[in-house]
Backbone as XML, in Angstrom:
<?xml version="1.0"?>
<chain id="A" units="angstrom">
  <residue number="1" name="UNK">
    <atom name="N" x="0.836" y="-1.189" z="0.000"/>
    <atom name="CA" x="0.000" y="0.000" z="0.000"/>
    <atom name="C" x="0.877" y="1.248" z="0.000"/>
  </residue>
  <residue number="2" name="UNK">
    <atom name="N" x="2.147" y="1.368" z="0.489"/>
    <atom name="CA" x="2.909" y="2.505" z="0.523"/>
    <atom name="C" x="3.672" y="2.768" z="-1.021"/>
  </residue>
  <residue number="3" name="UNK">
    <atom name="N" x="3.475" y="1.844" z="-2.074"/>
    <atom name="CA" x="3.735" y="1.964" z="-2.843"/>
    <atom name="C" x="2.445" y="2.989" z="-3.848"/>
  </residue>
  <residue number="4" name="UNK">
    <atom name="N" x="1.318" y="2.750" z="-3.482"/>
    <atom name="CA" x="0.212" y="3.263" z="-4.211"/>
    <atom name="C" x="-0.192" y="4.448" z="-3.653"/>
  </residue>
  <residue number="5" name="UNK">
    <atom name="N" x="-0.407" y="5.682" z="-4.176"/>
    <atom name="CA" x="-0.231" y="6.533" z="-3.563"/>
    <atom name="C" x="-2.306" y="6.925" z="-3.493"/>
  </residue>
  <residue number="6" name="UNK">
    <atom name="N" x="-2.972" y="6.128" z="-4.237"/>
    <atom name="CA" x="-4.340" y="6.042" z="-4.364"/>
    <atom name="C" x="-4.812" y="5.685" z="-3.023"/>
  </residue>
  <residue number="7" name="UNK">
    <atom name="N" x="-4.487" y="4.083" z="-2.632"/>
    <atom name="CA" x="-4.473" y="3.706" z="-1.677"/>
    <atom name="C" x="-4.620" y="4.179" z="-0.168"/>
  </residue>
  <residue number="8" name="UNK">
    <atom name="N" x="-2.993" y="4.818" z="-0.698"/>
    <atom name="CA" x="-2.262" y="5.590" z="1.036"/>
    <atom name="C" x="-3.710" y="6.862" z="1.129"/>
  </residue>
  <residue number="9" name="UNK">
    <atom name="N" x="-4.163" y="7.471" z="0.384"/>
    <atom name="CA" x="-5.399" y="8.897" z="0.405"/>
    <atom name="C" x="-6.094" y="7.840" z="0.884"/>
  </residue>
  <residue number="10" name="UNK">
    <atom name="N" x="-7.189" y="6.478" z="0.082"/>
    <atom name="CA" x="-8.008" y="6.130" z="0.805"/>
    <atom name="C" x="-8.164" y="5.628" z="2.213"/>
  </residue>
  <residue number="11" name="UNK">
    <atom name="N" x="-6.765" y="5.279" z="2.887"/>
    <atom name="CA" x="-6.663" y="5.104" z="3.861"/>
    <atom name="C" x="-6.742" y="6.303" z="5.062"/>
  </residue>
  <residue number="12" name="UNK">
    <atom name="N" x="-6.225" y="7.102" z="4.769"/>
    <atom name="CA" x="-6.302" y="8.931" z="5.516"/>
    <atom name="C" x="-7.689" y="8.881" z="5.560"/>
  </residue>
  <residue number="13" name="UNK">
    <atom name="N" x="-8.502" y="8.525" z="4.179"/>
    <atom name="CA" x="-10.023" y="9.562" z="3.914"/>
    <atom name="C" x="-10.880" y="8.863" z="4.920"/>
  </residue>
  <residue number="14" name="UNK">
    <atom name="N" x="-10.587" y="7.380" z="5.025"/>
    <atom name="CA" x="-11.396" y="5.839" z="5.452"/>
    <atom name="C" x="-11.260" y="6.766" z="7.325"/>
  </residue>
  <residue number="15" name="UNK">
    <atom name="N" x="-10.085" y="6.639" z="7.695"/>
    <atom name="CA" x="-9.820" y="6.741" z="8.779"/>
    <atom name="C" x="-10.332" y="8.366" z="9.517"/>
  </residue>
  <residue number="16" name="UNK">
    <atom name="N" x="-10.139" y="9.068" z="8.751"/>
    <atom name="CA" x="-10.415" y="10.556" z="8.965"/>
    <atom name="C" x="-12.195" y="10.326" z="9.117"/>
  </residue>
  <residue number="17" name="UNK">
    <atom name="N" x="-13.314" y="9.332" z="8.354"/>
    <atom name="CA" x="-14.387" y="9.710" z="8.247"/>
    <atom name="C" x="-14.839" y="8.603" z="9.603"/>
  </residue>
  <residue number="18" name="UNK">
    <atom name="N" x="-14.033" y="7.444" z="9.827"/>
    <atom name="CA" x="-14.264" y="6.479" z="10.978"/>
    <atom name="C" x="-14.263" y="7.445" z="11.971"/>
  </residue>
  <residue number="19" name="UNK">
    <atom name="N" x="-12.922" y="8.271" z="12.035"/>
    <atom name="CA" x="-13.181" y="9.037" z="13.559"/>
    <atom name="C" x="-13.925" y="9.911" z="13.667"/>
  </residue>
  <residue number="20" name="UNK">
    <atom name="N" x="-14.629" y="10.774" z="12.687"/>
    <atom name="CA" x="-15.620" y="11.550" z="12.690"/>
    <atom name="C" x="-17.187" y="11.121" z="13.055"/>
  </residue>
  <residue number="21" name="UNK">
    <atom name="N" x="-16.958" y="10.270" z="12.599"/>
    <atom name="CA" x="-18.279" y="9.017" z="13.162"/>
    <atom name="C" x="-18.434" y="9.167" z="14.088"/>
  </residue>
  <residue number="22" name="UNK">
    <atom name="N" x="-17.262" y="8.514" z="14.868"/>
    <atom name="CA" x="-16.989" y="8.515" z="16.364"/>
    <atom name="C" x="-17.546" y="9.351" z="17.634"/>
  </residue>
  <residue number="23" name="UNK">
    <atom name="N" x="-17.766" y="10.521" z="16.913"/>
    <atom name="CA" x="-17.943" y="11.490" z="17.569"/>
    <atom name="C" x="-19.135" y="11.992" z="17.089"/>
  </residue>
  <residue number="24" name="UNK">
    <atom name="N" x="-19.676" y="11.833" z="16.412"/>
    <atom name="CA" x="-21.384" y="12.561" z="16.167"/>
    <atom name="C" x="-22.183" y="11.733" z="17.513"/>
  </residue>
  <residue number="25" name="UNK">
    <atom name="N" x="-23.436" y="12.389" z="17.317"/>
    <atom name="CA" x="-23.721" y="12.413" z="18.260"/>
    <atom name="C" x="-25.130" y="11.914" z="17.888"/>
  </residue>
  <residue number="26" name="UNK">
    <atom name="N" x="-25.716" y="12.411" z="16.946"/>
    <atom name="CA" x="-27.039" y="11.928" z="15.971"/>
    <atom name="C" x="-26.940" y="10.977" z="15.079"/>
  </residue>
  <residue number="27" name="UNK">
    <atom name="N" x="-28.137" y="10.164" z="15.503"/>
    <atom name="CA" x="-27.879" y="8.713" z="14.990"/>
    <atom name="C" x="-28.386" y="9.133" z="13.475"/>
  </residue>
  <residue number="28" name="UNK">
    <atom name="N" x="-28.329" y="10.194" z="13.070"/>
    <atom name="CA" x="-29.547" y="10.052" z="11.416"/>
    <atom name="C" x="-27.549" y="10.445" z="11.203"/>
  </residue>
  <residue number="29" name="UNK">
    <atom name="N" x="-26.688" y="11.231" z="11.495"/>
    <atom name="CA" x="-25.585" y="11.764" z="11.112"/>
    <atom name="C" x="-24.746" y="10.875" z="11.303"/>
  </residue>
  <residue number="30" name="UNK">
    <atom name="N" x="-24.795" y="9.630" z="12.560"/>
    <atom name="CA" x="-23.790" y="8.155" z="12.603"/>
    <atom name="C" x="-24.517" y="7.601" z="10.833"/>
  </residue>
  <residue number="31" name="UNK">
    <atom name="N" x="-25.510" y="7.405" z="10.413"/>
    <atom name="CA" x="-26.283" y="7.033" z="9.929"/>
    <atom name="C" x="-25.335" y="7.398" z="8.140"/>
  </residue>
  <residue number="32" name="UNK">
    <atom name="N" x="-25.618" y="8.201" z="8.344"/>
    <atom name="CA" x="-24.802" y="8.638" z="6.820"/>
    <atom name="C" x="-23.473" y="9.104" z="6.639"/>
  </residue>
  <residue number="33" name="UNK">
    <atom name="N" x="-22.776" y="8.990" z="8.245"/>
    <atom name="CA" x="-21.351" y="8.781" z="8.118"/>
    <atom name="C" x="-21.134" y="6.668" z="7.575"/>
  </residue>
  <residue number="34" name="UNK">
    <atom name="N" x="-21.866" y="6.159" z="8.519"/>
    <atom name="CA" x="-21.889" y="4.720" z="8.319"/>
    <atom name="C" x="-22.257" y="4.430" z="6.645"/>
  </residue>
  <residue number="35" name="UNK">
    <atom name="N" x="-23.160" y="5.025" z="5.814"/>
    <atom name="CA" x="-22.839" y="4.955" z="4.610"/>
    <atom name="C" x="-22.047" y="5.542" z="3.649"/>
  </residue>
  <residue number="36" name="UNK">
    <atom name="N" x="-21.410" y="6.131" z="4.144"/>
    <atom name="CA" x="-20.107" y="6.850" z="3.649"/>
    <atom name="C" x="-18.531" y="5.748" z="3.770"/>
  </residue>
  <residue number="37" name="UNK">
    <atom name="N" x="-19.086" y="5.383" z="4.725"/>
    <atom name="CA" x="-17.577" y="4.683" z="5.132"/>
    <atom name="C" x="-18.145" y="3.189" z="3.830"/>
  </residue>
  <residue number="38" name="UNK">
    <atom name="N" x="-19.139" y="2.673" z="4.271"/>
    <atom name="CA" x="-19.258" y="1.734" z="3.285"/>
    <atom name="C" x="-19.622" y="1.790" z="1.698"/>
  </residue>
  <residue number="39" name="UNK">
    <atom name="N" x="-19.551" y="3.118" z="1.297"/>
    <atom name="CA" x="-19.226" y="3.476" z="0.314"/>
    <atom name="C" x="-17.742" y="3.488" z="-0.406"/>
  </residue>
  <residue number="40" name="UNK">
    <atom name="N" x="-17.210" y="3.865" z="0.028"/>
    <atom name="CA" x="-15.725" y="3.794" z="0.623"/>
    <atom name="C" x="-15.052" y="3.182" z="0.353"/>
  </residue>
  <residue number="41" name="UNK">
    <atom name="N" x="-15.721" y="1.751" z="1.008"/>
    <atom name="CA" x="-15.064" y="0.224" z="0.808"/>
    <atom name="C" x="-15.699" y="-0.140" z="-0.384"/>
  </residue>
  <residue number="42" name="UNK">
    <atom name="N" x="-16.403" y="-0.009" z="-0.948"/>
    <atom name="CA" x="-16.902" y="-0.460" z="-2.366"/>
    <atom name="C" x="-15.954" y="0.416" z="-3.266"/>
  </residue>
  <residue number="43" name="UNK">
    <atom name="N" x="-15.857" y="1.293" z="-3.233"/>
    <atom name="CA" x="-14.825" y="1.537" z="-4.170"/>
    <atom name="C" x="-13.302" y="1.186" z="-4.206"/>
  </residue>
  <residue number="44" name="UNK">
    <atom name="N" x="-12.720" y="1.058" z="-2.763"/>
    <atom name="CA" x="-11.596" y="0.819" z="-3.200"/>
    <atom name="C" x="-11.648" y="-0.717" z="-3.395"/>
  </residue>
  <residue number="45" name="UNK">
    <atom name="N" x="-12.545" y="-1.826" z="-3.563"/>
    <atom name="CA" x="-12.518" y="-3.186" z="-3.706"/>
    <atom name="C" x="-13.010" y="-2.950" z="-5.076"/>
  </residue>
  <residue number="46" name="UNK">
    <atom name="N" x="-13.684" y="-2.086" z="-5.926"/>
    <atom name="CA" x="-13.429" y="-2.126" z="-7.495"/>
    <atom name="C" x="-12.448" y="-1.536" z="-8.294"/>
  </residue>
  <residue number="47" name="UNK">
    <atom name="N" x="-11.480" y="-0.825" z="-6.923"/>
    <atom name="CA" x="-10.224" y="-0.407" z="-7.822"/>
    <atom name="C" x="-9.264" y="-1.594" z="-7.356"/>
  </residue>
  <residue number="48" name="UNK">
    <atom name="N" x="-8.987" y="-2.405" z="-6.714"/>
    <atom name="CA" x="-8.264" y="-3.368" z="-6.704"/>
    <atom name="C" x="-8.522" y="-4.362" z="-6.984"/>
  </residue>
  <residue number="49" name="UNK">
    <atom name="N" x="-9.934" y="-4.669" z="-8.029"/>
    <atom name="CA" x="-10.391" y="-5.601" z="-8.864"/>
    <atom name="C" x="-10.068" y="-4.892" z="-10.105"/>
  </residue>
  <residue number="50" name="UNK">
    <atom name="N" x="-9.559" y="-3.905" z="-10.303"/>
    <atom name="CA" x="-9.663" y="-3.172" z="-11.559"/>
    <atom name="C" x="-11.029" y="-2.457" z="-12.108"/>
  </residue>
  <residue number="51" name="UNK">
    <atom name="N" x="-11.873" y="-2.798" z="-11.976"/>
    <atom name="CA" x="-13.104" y="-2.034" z="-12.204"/>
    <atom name="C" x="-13.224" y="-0.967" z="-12.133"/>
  </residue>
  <residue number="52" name="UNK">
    <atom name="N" x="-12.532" y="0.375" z="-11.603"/>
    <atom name="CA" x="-12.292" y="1.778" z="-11.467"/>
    <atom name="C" x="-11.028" y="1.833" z="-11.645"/>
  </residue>
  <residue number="53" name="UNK">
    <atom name="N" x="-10.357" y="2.946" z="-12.001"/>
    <atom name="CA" x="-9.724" y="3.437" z="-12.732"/>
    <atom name="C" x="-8.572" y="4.441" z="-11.292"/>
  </residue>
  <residue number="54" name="UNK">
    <atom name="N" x="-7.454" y="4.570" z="-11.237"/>
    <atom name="CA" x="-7.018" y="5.045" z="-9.744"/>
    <atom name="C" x="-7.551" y="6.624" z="-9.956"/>
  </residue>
  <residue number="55" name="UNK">
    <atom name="N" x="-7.439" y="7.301" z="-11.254"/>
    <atom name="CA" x="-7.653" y="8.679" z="-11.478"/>
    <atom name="C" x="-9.130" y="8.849" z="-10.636"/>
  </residue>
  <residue number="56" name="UNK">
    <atom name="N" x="-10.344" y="7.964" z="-10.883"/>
    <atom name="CA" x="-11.546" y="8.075" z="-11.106"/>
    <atom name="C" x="-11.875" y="7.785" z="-8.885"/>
  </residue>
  <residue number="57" name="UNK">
    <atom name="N" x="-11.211" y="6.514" z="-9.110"/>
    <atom name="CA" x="-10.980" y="6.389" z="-7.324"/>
    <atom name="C" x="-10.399" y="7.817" z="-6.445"/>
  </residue>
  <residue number="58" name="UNK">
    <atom name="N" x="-9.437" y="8.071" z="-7.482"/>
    <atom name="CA" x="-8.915" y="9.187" z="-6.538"/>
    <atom name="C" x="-10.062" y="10.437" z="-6.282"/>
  </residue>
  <residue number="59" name="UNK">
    <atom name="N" x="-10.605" y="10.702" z="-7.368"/>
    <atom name="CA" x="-11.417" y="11.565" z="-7.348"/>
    <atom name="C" x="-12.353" y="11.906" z="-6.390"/>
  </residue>
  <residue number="60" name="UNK">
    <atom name="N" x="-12.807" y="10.073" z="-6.525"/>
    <atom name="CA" x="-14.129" y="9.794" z="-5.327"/>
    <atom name="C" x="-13.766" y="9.951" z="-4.438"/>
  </residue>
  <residue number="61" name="UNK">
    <atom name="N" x="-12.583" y="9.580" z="-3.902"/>
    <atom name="CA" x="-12.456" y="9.610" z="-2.612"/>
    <atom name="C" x="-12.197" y="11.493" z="-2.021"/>
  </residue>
  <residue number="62" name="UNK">
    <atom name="N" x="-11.428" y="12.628" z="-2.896"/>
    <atom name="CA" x="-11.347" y="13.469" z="-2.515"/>
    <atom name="C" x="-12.834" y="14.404" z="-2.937"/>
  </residue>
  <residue number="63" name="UNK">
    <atom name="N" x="-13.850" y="14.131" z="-3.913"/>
    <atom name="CA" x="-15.302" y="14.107" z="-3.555"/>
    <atom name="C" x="-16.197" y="13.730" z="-1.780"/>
  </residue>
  <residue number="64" name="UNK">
    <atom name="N" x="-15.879" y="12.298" z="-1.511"/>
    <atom name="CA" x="-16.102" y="11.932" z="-0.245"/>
    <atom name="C" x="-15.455" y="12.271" z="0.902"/>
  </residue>
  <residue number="65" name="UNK">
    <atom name="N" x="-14.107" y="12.684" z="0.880"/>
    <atom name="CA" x="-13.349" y="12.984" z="2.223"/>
    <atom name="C" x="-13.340" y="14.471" z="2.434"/>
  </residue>
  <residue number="66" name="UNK">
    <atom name="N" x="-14.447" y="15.225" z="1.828"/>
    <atom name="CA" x="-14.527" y="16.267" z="2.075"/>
    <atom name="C" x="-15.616" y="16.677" z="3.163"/>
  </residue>
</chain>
């Protein structure tokens, strides 16, 4: 993973939105952090099936980790 620099972001974005979770306080806002994160994981398991593209992953993820 320290070789992929796609990766190393989804890992920051994954982790940055887990701990934000963490800390809400409203379950409708745990609620759509929790589909965010498993959004997340669907993409980076179709970029390491190849199915997305790293440009297109990267994107999403700096779309989502915002």
């Amino acid at each position: 993973m320290k070789t992929d620099d796609v990766l190393h972001l989804y890992e920051k974005t994954y982790q940055a939105t887990y701990y934000k979770g963490r800390k809400l306080s409203s379950g409708i806002e745990k609620k759509k952090n929790d589909e965010l994160l498993s959004c997340l994981k669907t993409y980076r398991m179709k970029y390491k099936q190849g199915e997305l593209s790293g440009e297109r992953f990267k994107e999403s993820l700096e779309k989502y980790g915002k």
